[in-house]
C-alpha positions as CSV (number, residue, x, y, z in Angstrom):
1,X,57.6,-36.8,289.1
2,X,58.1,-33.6,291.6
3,X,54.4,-32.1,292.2
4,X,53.8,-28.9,293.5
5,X,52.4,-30.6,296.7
6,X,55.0,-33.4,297.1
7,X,58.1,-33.0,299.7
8,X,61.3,-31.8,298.7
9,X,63.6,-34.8,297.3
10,X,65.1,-33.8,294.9
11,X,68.0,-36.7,294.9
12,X,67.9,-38.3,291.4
13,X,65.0,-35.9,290.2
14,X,65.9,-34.9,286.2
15,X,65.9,-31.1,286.0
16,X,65.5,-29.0,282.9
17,X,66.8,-25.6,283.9
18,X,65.0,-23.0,281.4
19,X,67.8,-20.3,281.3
20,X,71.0,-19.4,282.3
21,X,70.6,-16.1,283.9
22,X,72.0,-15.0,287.1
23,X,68.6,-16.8,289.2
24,X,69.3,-20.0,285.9
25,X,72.6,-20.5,287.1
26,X,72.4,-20.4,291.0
27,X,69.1,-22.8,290.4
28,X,71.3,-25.0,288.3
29,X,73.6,-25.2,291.2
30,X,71.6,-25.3,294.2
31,X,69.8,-28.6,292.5
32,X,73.3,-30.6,291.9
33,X,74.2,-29.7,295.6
34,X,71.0,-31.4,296.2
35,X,71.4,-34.6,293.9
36,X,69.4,-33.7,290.8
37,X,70.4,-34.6,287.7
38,X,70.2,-31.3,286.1
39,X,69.7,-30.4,282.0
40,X,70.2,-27.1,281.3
41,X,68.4,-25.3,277.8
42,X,69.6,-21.1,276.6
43,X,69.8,-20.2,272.9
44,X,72.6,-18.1,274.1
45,X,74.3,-19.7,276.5
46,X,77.8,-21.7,275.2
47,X,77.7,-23.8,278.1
48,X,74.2,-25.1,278.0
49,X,73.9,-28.4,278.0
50,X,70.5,-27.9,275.2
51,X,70.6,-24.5,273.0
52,X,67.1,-25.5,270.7
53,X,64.3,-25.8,272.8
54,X,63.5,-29.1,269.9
55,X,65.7,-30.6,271.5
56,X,63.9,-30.9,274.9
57,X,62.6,-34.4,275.7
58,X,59.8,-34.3,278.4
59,X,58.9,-37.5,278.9
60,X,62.4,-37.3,280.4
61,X,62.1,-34.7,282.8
62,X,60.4,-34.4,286.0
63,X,60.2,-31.2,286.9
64,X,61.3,-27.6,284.8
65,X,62.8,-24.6,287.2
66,X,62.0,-21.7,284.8
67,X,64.1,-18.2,284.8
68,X,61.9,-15.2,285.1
69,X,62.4,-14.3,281.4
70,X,60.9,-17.3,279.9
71,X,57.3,-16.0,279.3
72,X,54.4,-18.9,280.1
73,X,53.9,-19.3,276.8
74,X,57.1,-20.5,275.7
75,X,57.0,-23.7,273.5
76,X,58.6,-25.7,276.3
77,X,56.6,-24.2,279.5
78,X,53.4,-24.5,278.2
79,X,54.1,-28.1,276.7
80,X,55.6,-28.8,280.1
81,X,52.4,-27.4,282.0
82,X,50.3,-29.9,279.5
83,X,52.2,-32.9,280.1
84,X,51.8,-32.0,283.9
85,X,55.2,-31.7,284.3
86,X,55.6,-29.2,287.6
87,X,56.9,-25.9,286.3
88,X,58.5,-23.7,289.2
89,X,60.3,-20.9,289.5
90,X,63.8,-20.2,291.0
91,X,61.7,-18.6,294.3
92,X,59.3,-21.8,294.3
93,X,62.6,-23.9,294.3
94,X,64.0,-21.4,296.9
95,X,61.3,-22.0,299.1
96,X,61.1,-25.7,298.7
97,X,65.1,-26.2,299.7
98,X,65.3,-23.3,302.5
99,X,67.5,-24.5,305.2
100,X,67.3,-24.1,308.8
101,X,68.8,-21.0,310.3
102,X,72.5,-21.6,312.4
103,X,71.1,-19.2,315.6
104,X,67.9,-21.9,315.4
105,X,64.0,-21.7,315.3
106,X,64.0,-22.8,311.6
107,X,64.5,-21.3,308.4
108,X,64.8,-17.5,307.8
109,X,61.2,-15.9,307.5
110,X,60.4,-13.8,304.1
111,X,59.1,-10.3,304.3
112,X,58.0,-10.2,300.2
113,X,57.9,-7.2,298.2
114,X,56.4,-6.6,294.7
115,X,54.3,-4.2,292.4
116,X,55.0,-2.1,289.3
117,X,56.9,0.4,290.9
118,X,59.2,0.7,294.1
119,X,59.9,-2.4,294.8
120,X,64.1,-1.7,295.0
121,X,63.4,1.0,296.5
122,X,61.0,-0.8,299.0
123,X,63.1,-3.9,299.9
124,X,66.5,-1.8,300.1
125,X,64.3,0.7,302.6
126,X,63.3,-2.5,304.6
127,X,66.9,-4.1,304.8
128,X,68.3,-1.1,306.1
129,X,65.3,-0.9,308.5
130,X,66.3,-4.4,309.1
131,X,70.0,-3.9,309.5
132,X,69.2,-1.0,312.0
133,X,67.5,-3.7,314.7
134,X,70.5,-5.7,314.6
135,X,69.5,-8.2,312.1
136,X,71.8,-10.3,309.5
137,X,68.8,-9.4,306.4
138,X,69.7,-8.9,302.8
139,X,67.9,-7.6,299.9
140,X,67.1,-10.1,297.7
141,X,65.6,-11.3,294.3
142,X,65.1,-9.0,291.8
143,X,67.1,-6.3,293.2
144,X,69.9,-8.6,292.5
145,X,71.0,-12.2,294.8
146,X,69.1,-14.9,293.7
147,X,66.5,-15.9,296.3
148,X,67.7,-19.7,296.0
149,X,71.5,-18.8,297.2
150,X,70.2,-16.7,300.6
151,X,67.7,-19.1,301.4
152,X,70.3,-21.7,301.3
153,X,72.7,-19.7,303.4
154,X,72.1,-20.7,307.4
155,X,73.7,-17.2,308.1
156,X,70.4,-14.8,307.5
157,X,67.8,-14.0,309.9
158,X,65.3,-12.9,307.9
159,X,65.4,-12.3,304.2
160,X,63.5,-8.7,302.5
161,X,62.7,-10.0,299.3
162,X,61.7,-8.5,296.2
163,X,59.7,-10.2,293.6
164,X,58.3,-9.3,290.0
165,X,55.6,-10.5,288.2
166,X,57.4,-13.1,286.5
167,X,58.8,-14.6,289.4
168,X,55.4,-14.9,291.0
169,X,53.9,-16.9,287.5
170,X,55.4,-19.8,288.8
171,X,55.7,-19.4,292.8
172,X,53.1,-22.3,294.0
173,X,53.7,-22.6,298.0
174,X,55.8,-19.7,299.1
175,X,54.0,-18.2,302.5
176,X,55.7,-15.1,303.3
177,X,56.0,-13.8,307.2
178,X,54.6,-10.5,305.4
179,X,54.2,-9.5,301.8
180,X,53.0,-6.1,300.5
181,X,51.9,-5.0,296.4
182,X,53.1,-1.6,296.1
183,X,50.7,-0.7,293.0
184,X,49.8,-2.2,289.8
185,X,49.9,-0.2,286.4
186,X,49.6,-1.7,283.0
187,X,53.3,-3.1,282.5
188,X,54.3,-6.5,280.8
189,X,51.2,-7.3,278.9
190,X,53.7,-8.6,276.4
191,X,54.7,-11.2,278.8
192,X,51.4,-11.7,281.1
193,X,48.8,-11.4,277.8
194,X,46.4,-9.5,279.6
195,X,46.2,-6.9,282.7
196,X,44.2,-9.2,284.3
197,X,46.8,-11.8,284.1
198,X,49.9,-9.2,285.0
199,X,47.5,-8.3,288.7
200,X,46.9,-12.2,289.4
201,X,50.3,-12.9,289.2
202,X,51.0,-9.7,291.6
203,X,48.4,-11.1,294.0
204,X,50.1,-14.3,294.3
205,X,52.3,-12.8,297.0
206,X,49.3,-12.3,299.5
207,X,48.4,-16.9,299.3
208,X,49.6,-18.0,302.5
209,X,51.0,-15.1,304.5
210,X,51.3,-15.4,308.1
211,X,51.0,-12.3,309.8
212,X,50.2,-9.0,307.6
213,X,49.2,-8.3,304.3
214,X,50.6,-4.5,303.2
215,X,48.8,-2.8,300.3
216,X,48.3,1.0,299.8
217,X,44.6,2.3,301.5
218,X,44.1,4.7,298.2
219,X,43.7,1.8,295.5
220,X,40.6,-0.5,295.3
221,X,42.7,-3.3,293.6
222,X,44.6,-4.2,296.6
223,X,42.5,-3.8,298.9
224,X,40.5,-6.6,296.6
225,X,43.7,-8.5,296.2
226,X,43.9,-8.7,300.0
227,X,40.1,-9.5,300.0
228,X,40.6,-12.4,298.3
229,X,43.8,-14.2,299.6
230,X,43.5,-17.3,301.1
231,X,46.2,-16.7,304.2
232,X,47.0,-18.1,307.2
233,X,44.7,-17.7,309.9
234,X,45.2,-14.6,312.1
235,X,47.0,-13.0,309.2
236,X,45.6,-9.2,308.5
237,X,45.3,-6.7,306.7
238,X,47.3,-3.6,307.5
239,X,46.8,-0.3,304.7
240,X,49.1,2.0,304.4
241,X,48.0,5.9,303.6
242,X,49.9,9.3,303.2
243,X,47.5,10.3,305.4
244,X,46.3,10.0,309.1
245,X,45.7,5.8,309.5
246,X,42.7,4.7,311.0
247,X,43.4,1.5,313.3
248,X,45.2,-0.8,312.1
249,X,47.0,1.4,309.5
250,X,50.4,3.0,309.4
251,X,50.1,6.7,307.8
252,X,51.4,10.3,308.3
253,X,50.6,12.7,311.5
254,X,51.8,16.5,310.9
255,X,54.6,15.3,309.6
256,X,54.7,12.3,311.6
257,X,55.0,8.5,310.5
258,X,53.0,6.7,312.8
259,X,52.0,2.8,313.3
260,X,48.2,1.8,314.5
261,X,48.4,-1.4,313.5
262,X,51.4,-3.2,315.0
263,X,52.2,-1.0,318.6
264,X,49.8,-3.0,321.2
265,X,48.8,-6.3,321.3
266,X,45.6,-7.3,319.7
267,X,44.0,-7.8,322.9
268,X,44.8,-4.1,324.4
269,X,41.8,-1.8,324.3
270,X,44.4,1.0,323.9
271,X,44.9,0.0,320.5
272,X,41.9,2.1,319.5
273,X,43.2,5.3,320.7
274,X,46.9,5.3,320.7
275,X,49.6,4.8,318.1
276,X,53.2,4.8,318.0
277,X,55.9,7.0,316.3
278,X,58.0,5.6,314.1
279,X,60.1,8.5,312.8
280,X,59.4,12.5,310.5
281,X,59.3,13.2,307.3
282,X,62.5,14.9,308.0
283,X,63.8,11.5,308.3
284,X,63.3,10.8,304.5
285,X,64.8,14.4,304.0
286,X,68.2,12.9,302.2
287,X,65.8,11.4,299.6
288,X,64.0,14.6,298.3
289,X,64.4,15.4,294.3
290,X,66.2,17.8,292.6
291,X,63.4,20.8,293.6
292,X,63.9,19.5,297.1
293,X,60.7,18.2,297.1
294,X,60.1,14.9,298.9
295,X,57.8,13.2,296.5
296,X,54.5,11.2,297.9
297,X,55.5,7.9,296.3
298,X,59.0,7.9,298.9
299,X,56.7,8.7,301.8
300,X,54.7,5.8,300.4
301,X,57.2,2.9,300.3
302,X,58.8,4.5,303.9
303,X,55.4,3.5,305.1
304,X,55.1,0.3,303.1
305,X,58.9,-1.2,304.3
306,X,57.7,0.0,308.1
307,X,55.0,-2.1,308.2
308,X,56.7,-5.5,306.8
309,X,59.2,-4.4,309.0
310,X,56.9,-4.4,312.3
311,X,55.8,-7.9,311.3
312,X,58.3,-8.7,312.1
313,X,58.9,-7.2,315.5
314,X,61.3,-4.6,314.6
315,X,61.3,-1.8,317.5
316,X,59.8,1.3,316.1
317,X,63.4,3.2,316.6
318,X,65.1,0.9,314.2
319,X,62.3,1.9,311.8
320,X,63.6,5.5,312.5
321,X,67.4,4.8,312.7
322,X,66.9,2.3,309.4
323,X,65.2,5.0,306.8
324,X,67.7,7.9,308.0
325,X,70.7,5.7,307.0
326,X,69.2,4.3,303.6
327,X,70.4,5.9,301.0
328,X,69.1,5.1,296.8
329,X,70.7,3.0,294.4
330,X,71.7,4.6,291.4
331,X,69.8,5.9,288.4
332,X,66.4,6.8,290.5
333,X,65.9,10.4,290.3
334,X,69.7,11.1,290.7
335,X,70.9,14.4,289.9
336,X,74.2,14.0,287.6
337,X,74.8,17.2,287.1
338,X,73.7,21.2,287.1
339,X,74.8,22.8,283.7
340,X,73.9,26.7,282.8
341,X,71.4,26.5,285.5
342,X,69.5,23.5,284.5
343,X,69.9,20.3,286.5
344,X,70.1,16.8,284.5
345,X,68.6,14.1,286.6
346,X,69.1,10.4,285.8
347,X,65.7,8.4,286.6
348,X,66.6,5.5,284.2
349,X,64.7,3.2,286.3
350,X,61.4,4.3,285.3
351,X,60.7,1.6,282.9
352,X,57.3,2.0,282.8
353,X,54.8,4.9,282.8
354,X,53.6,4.5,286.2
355,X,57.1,5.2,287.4
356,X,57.9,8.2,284.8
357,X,54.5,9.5,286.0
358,X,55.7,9.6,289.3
359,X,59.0,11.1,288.6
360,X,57.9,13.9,286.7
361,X,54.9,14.5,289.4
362,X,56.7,16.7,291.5
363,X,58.1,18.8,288.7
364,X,57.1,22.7,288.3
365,X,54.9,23.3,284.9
366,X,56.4,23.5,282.0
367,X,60.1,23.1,283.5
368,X,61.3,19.4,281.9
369,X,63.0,18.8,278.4
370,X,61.6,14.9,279.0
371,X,64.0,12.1,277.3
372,X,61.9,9.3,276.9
373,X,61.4,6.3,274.7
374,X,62.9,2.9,274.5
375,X,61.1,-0.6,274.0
376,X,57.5,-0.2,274.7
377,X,56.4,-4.0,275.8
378,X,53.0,-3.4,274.3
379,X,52.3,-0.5,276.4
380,X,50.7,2.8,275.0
381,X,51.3,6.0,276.4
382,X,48.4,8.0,276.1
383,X,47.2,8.6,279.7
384,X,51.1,9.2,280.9
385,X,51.7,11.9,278.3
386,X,48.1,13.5,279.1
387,X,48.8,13.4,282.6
388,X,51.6,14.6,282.8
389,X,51.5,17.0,279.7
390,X,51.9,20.0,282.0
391,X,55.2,19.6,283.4
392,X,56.7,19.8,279.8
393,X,58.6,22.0,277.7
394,X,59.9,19.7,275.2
395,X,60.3,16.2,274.6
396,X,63.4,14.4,273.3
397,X,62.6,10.2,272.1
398,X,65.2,7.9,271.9
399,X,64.4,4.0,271.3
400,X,63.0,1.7,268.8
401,X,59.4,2.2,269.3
402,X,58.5,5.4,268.9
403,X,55.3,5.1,267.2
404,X,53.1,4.7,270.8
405,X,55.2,8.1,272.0
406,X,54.2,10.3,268.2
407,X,51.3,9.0,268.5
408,X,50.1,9.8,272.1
409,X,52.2,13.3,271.9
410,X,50.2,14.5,268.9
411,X,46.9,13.7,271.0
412,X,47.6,15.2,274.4
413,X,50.6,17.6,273.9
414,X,50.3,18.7,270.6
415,X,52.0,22.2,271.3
416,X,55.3,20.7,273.0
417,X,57.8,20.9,271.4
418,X,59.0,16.6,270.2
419,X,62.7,15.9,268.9
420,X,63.2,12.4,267.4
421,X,66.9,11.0,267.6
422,X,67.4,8.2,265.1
423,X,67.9,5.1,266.7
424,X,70.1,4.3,264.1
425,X,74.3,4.8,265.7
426,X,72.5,3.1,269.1
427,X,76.4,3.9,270.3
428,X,75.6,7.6,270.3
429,X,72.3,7.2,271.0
430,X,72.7,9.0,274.1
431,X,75.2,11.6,273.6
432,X,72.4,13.2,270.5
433,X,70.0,13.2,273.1
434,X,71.4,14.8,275.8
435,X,73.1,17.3,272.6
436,X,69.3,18.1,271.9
437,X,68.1,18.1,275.6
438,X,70.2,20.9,276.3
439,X,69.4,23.0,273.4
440,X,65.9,22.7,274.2
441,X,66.3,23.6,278.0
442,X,66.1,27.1,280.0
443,X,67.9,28.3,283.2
444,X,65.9,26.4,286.3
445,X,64.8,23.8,283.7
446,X,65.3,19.4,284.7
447,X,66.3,17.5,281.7
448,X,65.0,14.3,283.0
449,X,65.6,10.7,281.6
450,X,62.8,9.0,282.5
451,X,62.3,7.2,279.5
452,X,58.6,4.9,281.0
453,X,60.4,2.0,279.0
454,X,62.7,-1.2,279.0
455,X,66.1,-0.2,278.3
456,X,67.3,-3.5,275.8
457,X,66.5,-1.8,272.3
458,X,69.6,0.1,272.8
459,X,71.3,-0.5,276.1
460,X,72.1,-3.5,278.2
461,X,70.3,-2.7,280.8
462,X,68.4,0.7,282.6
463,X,71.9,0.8,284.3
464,X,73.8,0.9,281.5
465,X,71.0,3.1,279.8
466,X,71.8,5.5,282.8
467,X,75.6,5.5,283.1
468,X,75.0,6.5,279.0
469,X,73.4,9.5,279.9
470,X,76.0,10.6,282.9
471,X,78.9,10.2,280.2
472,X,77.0,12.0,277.7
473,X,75.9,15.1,280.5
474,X,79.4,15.3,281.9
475,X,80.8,15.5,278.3
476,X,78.5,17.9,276.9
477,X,79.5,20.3,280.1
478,X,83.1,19.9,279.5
479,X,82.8,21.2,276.2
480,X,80.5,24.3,276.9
């Protein structure tokens, strides 16, 4: 049997592969490559090898690599977990099998990523800050490559991971160069069974990191979280603020991003005093919103993808040179179009209300016609809606779970305005909301789809969710 603590052998080792995912099927592969005798187990998957999880025999398996949507209290990871069979997940097997890097001095380091919100942007900030010092480093894990295929790949230098909750369940002996947790809201309680549970698994990323531990200077939890990792000796702890950074912090100087943490040596009594510049808040410029505002949770992750970045040695004018050429990946606060005056801004990647908080934040009062809505994952919405009941002029709900929206909107915005779309015809879904939207909007207005859930009630995906809403804008303006 493979134990969390054994070495990697994986030659002969039986492999039940719990889903067939994109990070499923890469696992699947990486292990044959490697000798395993490999069993693979989806409901939905035609060329699974075991479609009813009944069917699962684990006196016959020695180890399960589970895919990030199987929640720990599936019927075959928690009997698995019981049996002490070694559950791991496709970043624990990454880890386990990375190989040596073709320029030498051993396998690519990690610079590790998570939190509820701003991770893509975070880790796509950090590659390009990366890329900028000359560095082969892509963005990996959730944003997209499985972590397994790039840490098998000699080619990288260093990889600028990003990592969800679920991925860290499972993730026993990672030690990352560098890891930072952006922020932790209430999110996935559906999967984790408490928030408790959902911030553990979040602090797993901090066990075992070499050199710095990143959190953000203004929230208690991670500052606990980094309390209370056991790391590797010398590691520290290096906060991040939007304001000026004591030593050993990287914040914001009239307008200036500035490093006290990682521009001298430990050793140099100059630390104390001195601090070097790492680029403006001009820099980030490209990436203001729609009011041409550039909103505090940007500056944030600039700061945050600096100081991974620093671990690793990166020259402060790559830091510079790296956020000036990053540009955002679709459907986060992207403006699709401007129609009679009011501007219709695609933020489909706010799954969750810490994210919608933060994209309506930097809105003018009572100038958003808010579409929102979608599958709730056991989260309420009471403190997002009376937060952020200001900014509104009208509200627009799409999704299947609409009773935690009414419900909250009747307590903390009971004068705005709320239209319901049936979630009935999910095909046109999107085209009645944005139909509605715009009838409920004023010249100078945002219609803003920033819906604070997951997308799959009605879409594939917050991408597809997003394109939706493009089509349906660009349509309604053709037509007047």
């Amino acid at each position: 049997m493979v134990a969390a603590t054994d070495p990697v052998d994986l030659d002969g080792a039986r492999v039940l592969v719990a889903g067939l995912g994109v990070s499923g099927r890469a696992a699947a592969r990486v292990l044959r490559e490697r000798g395993a005798v490999v069993t693979t187990l989806d409901a939905s998957a035609e060329d699974a090898d075991l479609r009813d999880a009944a069917d699962v025999d684990l006196t016959l398996v020695d180890l399960v690599v589970a895919s990030p949507g199987w929640a720990p209290d599936h019927p075959v990871l928690a009997a698995a977990v019981q049996r002490g069979v070694p559950v791991w997940s496709e970043v624990e097997l990454a880890w386990r099998v990375r190989v040596d890097r073709a320029a030498g001095g051993g396998p690519a380091p990690w610079l590790v990523v998570t939190g509820t919100n701003g991770k893509t942007t975070t880790v796509s900030m950090l590659a390009a800050v990366l890329a900028a010092a000359g560095l082969d480093a892509p963005a990996v894990g959730n944003v997209g490559t499985p972590v397994v295929e790039a840490a098998t790949d000699p080619v990288h230098d260093v990889l600028a991971v990003e990592l969800s909750s679920f991925q860290l369940h499972f993730t026993h002996t990672m030690a990352a160069r560098a890891a930072a947790v952006l922020n932790v809201a209430e999110d996935h309680l559906d999967w984790h069974g408490s928030f408790e549970q959902y911030a553990a698994a979040k602090a797993r990323i901090y066990e075992r990191v070499e050199v710095a531990c990143v959190y953000g200077t203004a929230d208690p939890l991670l500052e606990r979280m980094v309390e209370q990792a056991d790391v590797a000796d010398g590691a520290r702890a290096v906060g991040v603020t939007l304001g000026a950074p004591g030593p050993g912090q990287l914040g914001v100087v009239d307008g200036i991003l500035v490093d006290r943490s990682f521009h001298l040596p430990l050793a140099d009594p100059a630390r104390q005093r001195s601090a070097a510049e790492l680029g403006t808040l001009e820099d980030l410029r490209h990436l203001a919103g729609p009011d041409g505002e550039l909103a505090p949770h940007v500056v944030g992750n600039a700061l945050a993808a600096a100081a991974l970045a620093r671990a690793q040695g990166v020259p402060a004018s790559a830091v510079r040179d790296g956020l000036r050429a990053y540009r955002p990946g679709a459907h986060r606060r992207e403006v699709v179009a401007v129609v009679d005056g009011v501007a219709f801004v695609d933020d489909s990647k706010a799954t969750n209300a810490h994210a919608a908080a933060a994209s309506l934040g930097p809105a003018a009062p009572g100038t958003v016609v808010w579409i929102a809505g979608g599958l709730a994952k056991g989260a309420r919405f009471d403190d997002l809606v009376a937060q952020r009941a200001d900014r509104l002029r009208a509200v627009v709900l799409i999704g299947t779970d609409q009773e935690p929206w009414t419900d909250a909107l009747a307590r903390h915005a009971p004068g705005i305005p709320v239209s319901i779309v049936d979630p009935a015809h999910t095909g046109t879904v999107m085209t009645r909301a944005v139909r509605q939207a715009r009838r409920l909007a004023r010249p100078g207005d945002t219609v803003l789809l920033a819906p604070a859930c997951a997308s799959m009630d009605q879409f594939d995906s917050y991408a597809h969710r997003g394109e939706a809403f493009a089509t349906a804008v660009r349509a309604s303006a053709a037509t007047g």
